[in-house]
N, C-alpha and C positions, 0 to 999 in steps of 0.2 A: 472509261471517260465519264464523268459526272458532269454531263451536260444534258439541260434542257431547253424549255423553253424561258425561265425565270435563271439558269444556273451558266454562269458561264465556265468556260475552260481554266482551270488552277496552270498556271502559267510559271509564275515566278512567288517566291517570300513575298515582294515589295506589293506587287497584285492582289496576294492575299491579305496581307496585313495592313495596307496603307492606300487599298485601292477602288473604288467605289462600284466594284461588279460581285454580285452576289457568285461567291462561288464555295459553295458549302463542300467541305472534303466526309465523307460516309465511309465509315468503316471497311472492314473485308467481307462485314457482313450484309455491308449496306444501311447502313445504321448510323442518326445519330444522337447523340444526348440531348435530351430535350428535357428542361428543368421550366416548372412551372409557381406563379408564384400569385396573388391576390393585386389585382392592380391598384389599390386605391392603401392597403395598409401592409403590404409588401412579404404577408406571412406564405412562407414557403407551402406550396398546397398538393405538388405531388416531383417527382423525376421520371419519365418513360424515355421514350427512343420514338425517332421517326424514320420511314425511310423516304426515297426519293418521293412515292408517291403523294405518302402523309405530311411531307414538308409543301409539296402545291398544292393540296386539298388545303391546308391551311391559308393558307397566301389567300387562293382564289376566294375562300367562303367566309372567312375572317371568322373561322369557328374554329378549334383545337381537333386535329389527326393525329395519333400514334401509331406507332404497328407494333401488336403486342408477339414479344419475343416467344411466349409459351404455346400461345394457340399459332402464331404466324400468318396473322392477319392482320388487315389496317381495318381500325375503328377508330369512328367520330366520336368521339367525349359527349356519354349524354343522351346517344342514340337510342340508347334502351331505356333509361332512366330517367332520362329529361332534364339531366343535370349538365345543360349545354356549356360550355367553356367559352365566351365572347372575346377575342382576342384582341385587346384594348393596344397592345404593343408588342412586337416580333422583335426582338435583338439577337445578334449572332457575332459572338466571340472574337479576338482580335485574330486567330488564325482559321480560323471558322469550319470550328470543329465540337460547336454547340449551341444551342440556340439558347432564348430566353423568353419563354411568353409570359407577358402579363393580363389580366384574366379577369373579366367578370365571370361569377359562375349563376347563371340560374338557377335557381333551388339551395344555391350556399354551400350545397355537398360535394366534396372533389374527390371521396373515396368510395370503393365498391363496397365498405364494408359499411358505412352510413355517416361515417366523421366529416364535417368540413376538410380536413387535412389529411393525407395519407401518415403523415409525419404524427403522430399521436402518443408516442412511448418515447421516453427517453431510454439510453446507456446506463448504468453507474458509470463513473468515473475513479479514478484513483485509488486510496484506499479500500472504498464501497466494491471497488472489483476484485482486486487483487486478494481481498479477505473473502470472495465466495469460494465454495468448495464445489462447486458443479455449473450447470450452465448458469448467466449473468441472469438478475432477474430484472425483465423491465417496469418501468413505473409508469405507469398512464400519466397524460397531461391530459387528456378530456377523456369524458367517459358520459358524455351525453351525444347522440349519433343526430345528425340532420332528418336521415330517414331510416325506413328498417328495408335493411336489402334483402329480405325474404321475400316482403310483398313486392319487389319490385323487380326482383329476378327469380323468386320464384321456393322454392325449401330448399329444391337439392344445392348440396354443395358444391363448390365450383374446383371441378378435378384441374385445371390448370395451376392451382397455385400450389401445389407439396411438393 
């Protein structure tokens, strides 16, 4: 049952889709999509997951919670780094099975690795793929970082992300 004190009981379609009670459906993992976006110029700035907790840590503080799948904890966006996420707008999907924040960020940077944007490389597409002989190569769209995440988390590398 995904009920709390913000969530109420998933009842029927009509409830969920056309009804005015927050009732967010979490995976089997307890998880759920949570895509993140710039509020004022709407550039896409990251996708994580939340789970119940990190979906009313947000509500309550109007700051951005995730729970990250690799380590399996809930972190506040920023916590370490100071790169707070202000959460200017919460939306949630017509079957409410994803959320939408939109986001002041403090400090401008919304990636671990120093980027404004986690979204930073593009795909080839079409021809450009089909014609590689090995893996795809990606093309930066920025290559200038907000900050350097050495000095802000430190040299070593970060074992959760390979």
């Amino acid at each position: 049952m995904d009920t709390s004190r913000y969530f109420a009981t998933r009842r029927t379609i009509e409830q969920v889709e056309e009804g005015a009670e927050l009732a967010p459906k979490f995976d089997e993992h307890g998880l759920i999509p949570a895509v993140t976006t710039d509020f004022a110029t709407g550039e896409l700035l990251m996708a994580g997951y939340m789970n119940r907790e990190a979906l009313e840590r947000t509500i309550e503080t109007g700051e951005a919670h995730y729970f990250s799948r690799s380590r399996q904890v809930l972190w506040h966006k920023g916590a370490t780094s100071g790169l707070i996420q202000k959460v200017r707008q919460l939306l949630i999907d017509d079957d409410q099975d994803c959320v939408w924040l939109r986001v002041e960020t403090t400090g401008g940077a919304n990636c671990h690795v120093g980027y404004r944007s986690c979204f930073y490389r593009t795909i080839p597409l079409g021809t450009a793929a089909t014609a590689a002989t090995g893996p795809l190569p990606l093309s930066f769209t920025t290559t200038e970082k907000v900050f350097d995440p050495r000095l802000v988390y430190g040299d070593a590398p970060n074992p959760t992300k390979l």
